[in-house]
C-alpha positions as CSV (number, residue, x, y, z in Angstrom):
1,X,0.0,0.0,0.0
2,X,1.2,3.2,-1.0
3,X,2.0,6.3,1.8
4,X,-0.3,8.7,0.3
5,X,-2.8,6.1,0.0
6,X,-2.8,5.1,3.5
7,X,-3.0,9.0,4.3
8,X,-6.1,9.7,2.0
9,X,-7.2,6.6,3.9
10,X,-6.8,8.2,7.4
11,X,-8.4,11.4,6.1
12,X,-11.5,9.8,5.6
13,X,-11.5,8.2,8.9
14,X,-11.1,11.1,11.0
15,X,-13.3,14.3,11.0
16,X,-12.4,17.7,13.2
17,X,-15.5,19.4,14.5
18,X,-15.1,22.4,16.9
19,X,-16.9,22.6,20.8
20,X,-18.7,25.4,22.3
21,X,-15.7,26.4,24.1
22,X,-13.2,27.3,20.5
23,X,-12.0,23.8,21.1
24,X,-11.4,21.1,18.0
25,X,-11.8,17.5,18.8
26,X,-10.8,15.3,16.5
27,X,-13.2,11.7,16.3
28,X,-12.2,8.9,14.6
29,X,-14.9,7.1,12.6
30,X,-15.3,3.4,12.7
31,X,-13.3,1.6,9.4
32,X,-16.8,-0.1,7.6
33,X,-15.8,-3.8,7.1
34,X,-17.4,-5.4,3.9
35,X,-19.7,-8.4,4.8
36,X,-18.8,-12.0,3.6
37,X,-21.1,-14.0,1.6
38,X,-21.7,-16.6,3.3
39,X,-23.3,-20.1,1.6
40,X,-27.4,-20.6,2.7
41,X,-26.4,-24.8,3.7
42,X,-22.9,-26.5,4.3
43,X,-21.7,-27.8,0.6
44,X,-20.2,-31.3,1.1
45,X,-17.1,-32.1,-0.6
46,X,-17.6,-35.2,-1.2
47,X,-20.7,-37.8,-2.8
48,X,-20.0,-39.6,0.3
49,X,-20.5,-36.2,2.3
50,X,-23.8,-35.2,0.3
51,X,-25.5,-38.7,1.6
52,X,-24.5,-38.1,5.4
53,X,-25.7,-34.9,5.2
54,X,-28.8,-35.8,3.4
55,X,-29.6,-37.8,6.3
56,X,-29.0,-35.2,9.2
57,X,-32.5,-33.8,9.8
58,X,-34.5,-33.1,13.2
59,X,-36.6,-36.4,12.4
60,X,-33.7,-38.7,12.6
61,X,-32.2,-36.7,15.5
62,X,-35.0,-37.0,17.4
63,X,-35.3,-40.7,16.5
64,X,-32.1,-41.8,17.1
65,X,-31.9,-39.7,20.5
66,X,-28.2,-39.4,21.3
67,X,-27.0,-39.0,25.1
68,X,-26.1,-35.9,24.6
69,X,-29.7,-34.4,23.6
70,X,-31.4,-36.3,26.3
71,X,-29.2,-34.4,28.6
72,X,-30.0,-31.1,27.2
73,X,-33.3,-31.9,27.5
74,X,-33.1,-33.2,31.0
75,X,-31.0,-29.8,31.8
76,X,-33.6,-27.6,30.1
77,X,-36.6,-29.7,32.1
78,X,-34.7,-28.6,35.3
79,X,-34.4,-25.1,34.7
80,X,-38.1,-24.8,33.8
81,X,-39.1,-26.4,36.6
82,X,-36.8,-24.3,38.7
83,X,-37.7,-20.7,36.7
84,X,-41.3,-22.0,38.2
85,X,-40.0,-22.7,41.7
86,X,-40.9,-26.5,40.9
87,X,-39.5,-29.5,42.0
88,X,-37.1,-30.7,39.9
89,X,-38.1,-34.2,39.5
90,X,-41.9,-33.2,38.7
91,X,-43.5,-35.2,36.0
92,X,-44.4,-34.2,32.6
93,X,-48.1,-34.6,33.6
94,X,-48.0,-32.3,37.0
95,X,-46.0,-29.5,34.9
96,X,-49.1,-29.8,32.1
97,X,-51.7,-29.7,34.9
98,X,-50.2,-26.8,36.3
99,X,-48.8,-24.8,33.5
100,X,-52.6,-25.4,32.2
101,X,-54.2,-23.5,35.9
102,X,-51.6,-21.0,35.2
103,X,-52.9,-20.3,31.9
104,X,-56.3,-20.4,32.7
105,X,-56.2,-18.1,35.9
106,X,-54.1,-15.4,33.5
107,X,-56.9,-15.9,30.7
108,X,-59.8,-14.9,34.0
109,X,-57.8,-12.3,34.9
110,X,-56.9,-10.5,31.9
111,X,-60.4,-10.2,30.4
């Protein structure tokens, strides 16, 4: 990069504007970064990759339940059930019995 355009560049950047008082203040302005383009899916590389891929979707997650998102949902149950001051073993059919009475009572009460 040449001096004078690394000057120009620095120019552009910075603006002098002057206070109340007589005073300049010099502000720098932000450098605007260009935004990436960014694929919409992840490309595989491979054939072999396109038919793995193919068969990553939230059915066969769900399905095939690894350990991992049983524990995520076992984490996320807790803090629900906490958030709601809960127990933290409550079962799915107390917390739908009671989420429904708290629906209900806010329905009455709100008109």
């Amino acid at each position: 990069m040449e001096a004078g355009g690394a000057e120009a560049n620095a120019r552009q950047r910075t603006s002098i504007s002057s206070t109340s008082a007589g005073c300049s203040t010099t502000r720098r302005r932000p450098r605007t970064i260009p935004p990436r383009r960014y694929p919409d899916r992840i490309l595989p590389k491979t054939a072999g990759a396109a038919l793995t891929l193919k068969s990553r979707t939230l059915t066969n997650l769900y399905n095939e339940r690894p350990r991992w998102l049983g524990l995520a949902h076992d984490a996320l149950d807790r803090a629900v059930a906490a958030a709601y001051g809960w127990p933290d073993d409550i079962s799915t059919e107390d917390a739908l019995a009671r989420l429904l009475a708290l629906n209900l009572e806010r329905a009455r009460s709100s008109g």
